[in-house]
C-alpha positions as CSV (number, residue, x, y, z in Angstrom):
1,X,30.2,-64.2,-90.0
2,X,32.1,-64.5,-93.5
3,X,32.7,-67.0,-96.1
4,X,35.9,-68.8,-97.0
5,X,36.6,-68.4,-100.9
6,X,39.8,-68.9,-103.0
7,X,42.1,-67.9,-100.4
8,X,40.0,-65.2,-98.7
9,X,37.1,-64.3,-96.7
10,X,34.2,-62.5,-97.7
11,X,32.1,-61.0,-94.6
12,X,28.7,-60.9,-94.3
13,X,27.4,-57.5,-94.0
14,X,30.6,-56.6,-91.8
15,X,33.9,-55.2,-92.4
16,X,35.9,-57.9,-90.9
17,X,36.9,-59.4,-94.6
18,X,39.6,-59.4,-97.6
19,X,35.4,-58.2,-99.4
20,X,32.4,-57.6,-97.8
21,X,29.3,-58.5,-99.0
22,X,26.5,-55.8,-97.7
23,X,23.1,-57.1,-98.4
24,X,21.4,-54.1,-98.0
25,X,21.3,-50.0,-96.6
26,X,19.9,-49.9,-93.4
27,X,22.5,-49.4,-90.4
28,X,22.4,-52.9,-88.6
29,X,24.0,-54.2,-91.6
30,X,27.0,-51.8,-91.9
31,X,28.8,-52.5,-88.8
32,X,32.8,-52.1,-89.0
33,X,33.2,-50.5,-92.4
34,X,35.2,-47.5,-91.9
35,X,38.3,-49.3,-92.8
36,X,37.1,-51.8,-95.6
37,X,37.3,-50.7,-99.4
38,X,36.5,-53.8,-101.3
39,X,32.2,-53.9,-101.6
40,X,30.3,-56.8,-103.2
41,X,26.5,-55.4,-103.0
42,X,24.2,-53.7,-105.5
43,X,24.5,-50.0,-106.8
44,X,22.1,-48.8,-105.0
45,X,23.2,-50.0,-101.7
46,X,25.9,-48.4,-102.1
47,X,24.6,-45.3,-103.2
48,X,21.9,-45.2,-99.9
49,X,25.1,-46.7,-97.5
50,X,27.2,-43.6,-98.7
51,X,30.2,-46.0,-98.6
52,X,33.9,-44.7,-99.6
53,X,35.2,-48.4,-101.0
54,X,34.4,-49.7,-104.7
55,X,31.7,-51.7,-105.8
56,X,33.8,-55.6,-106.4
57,X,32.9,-58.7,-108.6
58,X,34.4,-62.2,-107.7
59,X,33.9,-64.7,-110.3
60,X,31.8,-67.9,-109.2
61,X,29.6,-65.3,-107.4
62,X,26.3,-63.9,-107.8
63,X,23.5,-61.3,-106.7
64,X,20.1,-61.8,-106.9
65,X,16.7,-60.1,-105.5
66,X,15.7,-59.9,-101.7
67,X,13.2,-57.8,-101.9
68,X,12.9,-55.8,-98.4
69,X,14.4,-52.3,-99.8
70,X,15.7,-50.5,-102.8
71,X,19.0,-52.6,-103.6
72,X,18.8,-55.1,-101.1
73,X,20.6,-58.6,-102.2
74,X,21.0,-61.8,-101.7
75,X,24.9,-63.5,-102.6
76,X,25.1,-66.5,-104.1
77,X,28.6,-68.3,-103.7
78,X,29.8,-71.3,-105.5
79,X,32.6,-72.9,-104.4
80,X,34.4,-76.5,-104.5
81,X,31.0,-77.7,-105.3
82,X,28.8,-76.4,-103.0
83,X,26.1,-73.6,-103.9
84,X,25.6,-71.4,-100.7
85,X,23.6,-68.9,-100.4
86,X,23.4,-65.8,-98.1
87,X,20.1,-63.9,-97.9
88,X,20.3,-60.6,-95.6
89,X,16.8,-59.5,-95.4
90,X,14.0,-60.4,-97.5
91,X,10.8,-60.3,-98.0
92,X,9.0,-62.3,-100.7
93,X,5.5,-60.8,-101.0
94,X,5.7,-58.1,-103.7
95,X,5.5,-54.5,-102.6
96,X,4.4,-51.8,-104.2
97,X,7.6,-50.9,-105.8
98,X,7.4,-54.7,-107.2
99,X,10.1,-55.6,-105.4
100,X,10.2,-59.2,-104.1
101,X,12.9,-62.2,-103.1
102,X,14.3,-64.8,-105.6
103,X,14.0,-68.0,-104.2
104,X,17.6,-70.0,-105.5
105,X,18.4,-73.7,-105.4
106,X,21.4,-73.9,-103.0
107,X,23.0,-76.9,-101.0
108,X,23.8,-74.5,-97.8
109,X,21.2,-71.4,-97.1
110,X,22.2,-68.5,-94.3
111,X,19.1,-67.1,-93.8
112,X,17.7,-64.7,-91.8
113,X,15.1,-65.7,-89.1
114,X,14.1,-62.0,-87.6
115,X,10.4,-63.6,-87.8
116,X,10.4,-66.8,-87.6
117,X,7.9,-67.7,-85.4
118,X,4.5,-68.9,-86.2
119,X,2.8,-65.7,-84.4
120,X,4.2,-63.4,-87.1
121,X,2.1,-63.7,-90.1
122,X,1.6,-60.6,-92.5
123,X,-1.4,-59.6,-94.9
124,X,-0.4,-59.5,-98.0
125,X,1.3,-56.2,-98.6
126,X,-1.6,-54.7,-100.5
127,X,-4.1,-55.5,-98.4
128,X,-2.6,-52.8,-95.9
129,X,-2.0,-50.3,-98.3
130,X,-6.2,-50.3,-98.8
131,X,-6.1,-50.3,-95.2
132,X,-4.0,-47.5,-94.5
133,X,-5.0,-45.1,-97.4
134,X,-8.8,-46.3,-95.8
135,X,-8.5,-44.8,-92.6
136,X,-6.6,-41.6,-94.2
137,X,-9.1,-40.9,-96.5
138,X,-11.7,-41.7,-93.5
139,X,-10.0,-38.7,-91.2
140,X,-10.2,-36.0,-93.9
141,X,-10.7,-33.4,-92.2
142,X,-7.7,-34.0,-89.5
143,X,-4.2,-34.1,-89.9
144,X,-2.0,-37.2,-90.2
145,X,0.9,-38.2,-88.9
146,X,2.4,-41.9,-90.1
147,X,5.3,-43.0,-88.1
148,X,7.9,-44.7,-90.3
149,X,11.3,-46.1,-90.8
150,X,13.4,-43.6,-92.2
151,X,15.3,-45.9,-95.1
152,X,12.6,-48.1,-96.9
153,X,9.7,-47.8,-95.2
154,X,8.9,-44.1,-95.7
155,X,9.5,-44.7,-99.3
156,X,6.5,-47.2,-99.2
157,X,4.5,-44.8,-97.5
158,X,4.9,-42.3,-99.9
159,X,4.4,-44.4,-103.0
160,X,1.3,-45.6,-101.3
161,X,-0.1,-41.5,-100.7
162,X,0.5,-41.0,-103.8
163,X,-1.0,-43.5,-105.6
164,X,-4.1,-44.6,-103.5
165,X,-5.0,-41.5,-101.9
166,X,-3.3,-38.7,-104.5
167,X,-1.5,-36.8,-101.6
168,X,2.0,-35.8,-101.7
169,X,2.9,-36.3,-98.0
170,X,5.6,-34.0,-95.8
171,X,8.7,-35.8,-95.0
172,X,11.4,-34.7,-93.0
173,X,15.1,-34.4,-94.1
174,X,16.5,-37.9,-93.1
175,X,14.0,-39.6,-95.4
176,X,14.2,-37.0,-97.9
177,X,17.9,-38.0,-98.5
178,X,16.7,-41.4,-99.3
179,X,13.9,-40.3,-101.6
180,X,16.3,-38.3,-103.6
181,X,18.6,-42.5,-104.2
182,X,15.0,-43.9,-104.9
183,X,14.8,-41.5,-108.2
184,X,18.0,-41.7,-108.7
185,X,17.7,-45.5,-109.7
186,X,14.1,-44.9,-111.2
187,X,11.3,-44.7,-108.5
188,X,9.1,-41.5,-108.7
189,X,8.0,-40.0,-105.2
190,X,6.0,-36.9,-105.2
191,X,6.2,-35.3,-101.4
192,X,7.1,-32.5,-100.2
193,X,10.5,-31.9,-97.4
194,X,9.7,-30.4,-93.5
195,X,10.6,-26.5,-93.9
196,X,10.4,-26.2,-97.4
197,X,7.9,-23.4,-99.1
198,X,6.1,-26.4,-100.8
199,X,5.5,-28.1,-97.1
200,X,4.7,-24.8,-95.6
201,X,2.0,-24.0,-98.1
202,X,0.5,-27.9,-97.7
203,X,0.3,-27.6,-93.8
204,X,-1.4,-24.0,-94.1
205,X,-4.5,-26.6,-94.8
206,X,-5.1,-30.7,-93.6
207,X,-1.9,-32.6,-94.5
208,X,-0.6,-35.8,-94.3
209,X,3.5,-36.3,-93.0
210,X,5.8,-38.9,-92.2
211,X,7.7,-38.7,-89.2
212,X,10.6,-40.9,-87.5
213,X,9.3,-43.6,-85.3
214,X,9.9,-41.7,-82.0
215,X,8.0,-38.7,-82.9
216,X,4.9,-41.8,-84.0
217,X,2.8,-40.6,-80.3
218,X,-0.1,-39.1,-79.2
219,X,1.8,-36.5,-77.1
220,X,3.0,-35.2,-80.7
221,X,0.3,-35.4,-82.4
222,X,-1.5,-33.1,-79.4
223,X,1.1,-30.9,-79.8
224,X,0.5,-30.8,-83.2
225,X,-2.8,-30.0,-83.2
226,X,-2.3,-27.3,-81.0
227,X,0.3,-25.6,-83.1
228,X,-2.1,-25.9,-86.2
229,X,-5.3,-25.7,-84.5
230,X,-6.3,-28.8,-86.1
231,X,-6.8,-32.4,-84.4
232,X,-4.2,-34.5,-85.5
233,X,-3.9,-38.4,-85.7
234,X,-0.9,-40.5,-85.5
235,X,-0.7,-43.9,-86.9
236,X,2.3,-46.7,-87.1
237,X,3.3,-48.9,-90.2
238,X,5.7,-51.4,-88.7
239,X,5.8,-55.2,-88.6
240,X,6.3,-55.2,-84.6
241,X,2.2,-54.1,-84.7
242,X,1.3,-57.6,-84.6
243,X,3.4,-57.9,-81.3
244,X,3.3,-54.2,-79.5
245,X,1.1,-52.3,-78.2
246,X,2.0,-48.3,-79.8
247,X,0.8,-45.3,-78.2
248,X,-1.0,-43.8,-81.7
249,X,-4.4,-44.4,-82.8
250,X,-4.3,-46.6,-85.7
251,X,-1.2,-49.3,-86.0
252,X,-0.5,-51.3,-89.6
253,X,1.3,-54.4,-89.8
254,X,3.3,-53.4,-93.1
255,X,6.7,-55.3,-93.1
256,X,9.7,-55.4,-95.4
257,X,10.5,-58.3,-93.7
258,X,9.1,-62.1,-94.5
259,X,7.1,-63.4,-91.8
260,X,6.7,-67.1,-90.7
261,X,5.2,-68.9,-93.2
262,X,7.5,-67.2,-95.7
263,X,10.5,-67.8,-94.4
264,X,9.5,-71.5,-94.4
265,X,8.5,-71.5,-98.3
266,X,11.3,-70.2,-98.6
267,X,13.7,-72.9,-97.1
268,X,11.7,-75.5,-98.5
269,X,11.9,-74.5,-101.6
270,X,15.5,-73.5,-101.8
271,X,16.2,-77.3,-101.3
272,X,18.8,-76.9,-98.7
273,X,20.4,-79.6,-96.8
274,X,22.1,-77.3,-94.2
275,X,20.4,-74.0,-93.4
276,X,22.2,-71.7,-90.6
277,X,20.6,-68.7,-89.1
278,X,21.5,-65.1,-88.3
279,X,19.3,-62.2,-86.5
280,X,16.8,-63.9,-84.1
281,X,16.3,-67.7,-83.1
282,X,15.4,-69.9,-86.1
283,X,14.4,-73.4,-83.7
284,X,11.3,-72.9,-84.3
285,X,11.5,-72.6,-88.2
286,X,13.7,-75.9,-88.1
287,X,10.6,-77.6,-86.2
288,X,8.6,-76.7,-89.3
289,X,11.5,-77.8,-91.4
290,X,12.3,-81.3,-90.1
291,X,9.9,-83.4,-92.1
292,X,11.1,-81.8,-95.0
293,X,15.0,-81.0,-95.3
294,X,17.9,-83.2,-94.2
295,X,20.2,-82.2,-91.7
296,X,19.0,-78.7,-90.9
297,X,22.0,-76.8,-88.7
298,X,20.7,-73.9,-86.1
299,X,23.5,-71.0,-85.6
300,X,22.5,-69.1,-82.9
């Protein structure tokens, strides 16, 4: 998808553009950049995206908050008299980092509809950060395993160690990488790296780490405890817990990603008249939407 403006084309978190805009870091938003140089996104995405091109500004543009991860943008494009706006992924309930969407007045939204379906509806943010630290605190004297996202999510999980439960967890060296932007732009994560001296002395006693999403099973976790003599636990933090079924013992429904009922304040609020979507079927969302915006366009 791009956008026609003054004689070229900006693409949407693609490379097929004269610019591309890249809302945020994580990998289903990077496709086809190896050959693009010209960037329009935030310094930290392109810090955490590791990409070669320069960061761009195009007058009559703009680049507000998304919330979902460090960096992660919304454009705002105003051209022959039409405000448009392009949100990547957000999520508008604060996080613990106090990150959180802007909600713009635009004539023509492109939105993002991963969730938009009345079944998906979050807890507040913080609400599962009690939860989670909870059951850690609960399961003292075994060790922890927390399946997460690599980029963004592990992040949260470590801020959320830290501060409810005053553990510095063990991460491994993909999520490390992204820990190390995170200070970089301000953000504070005590933890400790898989294979280090530091993680080695934690998991001489009960520890807590974050491991990749795969690794996030009992069969792990068994063979965890066997290698530390010490029954370990393996919980999720991932949106799709409202939806699966995961093979752990605990699963928390923490999202970067707004749910339903967000995505439809959202809308409203933006006072669109045309609203397209990307990533996932939005008819559902328009349903909600009918009584209250003119015109509303699906883009499957």
């Amino acid at each position: 998808m791009h956008l026609p403006y003054k004689g070229i084309r900006i693409a949407l978190d693609s490379g097929k553009g004269d610019y591309s805009f890249i809302s945020h870091a994580h990998a289903d938003h990077l496709n086809g950049l190896k050959k693009q140089n010209n960037f329009i996104a935030s310094e930290e995405t392109h810090a955490l995206a590791e990409l070669d091109g320069g960061l761009k500004h195009l007058e009559g543009t703009k680049l507000i908050n998304a919330g979902h991860i460090l960096g992660a943008r919304q454009l705002v494009l105003e051209h022959e008299g039409q405000k448009t706006v392009y949100t990547g992924d957000i999520s508008i309930k604060p996080n613990i980092f106090g990150m959180s969407a802007e909600i713009p007045q635009c004539d023509r939204l492109i939105m993002e509809s991963t969730y938009a379906n009345p079944e998906y509806k979050f807890p507040d943010n913080f609400e599962i950060y009690e939860s989670l630290s909870k059951w850690v605190k609960e399961n003292d004297r075994n060790n922890i395993l927390i399946g997460a996202y690599e980029m963004g999510k592990a992040q949260e999980i470590v801020k959320v160690l830290n501060e409810y439960c005053g553990l510095a967890p063990v991460v491994p060296e993909k999520a490390e990488k992204i820990c190390k932007v995170y200070e970089r732009f301000g953000i504070k994560l005590d933890r400790a790296v898989v294979g280090s001296d530091e993680a080695e002395e934690l998991m001489e006693r009960r520890f807590v780490a974050i491991v990749p999403m795969r690794h996030a099973k009992r069969y792990f976790a068994n063979n965890l405890a066997c290698a530390f003599g010490r029954e370990t636990l393996v919980a999720v933090a991932t949106g799709w817990a409202l939806k699966y079924r995961f093979n752990a013992d605990a699963a928390f429904p923490l999202s970067d990603h707004a749910d339903f009922n967000d995505l439809v304040h959202y809308a409203e609020n933006t006072g669109a008249k045309e609203i397209e979507f990307f990533e996932g079927d939005g008819s559902k969302l328009v349903a909600a939407l009918k009584n209250k915006i003119i015109n509303p366009l699906l883009n499957k």
